[in-house]
C-alpha positions in Angstrom: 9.4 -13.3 -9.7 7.2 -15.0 -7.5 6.2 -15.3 -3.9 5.0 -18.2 -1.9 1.7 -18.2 0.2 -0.3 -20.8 1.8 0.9 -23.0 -0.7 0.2 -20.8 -3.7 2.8 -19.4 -6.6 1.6 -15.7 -6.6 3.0 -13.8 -9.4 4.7 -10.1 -9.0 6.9 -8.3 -11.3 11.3 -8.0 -10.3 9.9 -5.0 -8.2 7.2 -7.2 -6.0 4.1 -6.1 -6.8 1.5 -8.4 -7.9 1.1 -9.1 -11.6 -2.7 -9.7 -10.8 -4.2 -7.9 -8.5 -7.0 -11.0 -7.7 -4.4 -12.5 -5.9 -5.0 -10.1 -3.1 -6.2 -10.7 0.3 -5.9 -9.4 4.2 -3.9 -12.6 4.9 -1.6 -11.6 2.1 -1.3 -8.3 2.9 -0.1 -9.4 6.1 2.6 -11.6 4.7 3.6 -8.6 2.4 3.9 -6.7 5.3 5.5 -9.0 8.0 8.3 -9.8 5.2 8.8 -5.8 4.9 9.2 -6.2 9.1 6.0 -4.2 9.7 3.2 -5.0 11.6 0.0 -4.2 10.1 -2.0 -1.8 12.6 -5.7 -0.2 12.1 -3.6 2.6 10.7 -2.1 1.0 8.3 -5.5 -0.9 7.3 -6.9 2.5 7.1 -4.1 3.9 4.9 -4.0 0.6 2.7 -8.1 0.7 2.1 -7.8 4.5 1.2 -5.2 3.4 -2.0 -7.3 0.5 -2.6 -10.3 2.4 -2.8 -8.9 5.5 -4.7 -7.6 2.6 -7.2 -10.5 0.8 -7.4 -13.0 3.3 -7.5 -11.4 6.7 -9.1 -10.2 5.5 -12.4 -6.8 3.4 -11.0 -5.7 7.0 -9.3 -2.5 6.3 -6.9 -2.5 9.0 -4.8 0.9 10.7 -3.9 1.8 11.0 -0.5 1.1 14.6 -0.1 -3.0 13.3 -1.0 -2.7 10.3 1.6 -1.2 13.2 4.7 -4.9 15.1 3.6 -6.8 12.2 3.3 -5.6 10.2 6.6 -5.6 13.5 8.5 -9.4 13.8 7.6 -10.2 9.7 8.2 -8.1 10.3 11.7 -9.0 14.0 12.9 -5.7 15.0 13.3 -2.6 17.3 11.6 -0.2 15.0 9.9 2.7 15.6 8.1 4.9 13.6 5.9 7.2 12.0 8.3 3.6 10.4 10.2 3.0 8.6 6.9 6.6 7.6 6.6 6.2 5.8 10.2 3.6 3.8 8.8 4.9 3.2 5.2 9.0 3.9 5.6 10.3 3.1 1.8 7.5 5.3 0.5 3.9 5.0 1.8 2.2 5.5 -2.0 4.6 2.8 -3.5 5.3 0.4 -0.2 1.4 0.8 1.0 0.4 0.5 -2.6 2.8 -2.9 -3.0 1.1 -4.3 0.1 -2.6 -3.0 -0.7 -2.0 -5.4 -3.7 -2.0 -2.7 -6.8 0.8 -2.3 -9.9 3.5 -0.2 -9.5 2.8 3.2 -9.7 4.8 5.6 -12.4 4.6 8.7 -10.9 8.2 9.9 -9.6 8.2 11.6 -6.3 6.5 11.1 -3.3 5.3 14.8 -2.5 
């Protein structure tokens, strides 16, 4: 599969992540996103530079979405639960945000 973006072919796999995750960008992000009918917020930056980081940084680790309540509850000083997440991120924050935030497909089963 394939997506189109100011004028580019970008490659993903049947399930739509990116098959190179150079291909990334804000402004594609945003695409992602808008075609998923969400609206990126400074929440939802926050949340897609915390799986970008923990990817990028921590040995390709995809956190689970009990480890992205923690770690947005810390970055936001507040008490989250799942269903806050889910507001953000509806068909999965680890796998949607991670789609979006430009990295492969995680193989972890479950969300919690």
């Amino acid at each position: 599969m394939a997506l189109e973006f100011n004028g580019k072919t970008i490659e993903t796999t049947p399930t739509g992540y990116l098959v190179n995750q150079e291909d990334w960008s804000k402004e594609l992000a945003e695409h992602i996103a808008e075609e998923e009918g969400i609206s990126l917020t400074q929440k939802h930056w926050d949340l897609l530079e915390y799986l970008r980081d923990e990817y990028f940084s921590n040995n390709s680790n995809q956190p689970n979405t009990r480890h992205i309540v923690k770690a947005m509850s810390d970055k936001w000083g507040a008490k989250l639960g799942q269903k806050d997440i889910y507001d953000l991120f509806p068909k999965d924050p680890s796998k949607q945000g991670g789609r979006i935030a430009g990295l492969p497909e995680s193989r972890r089963k479950g969300g919690y």
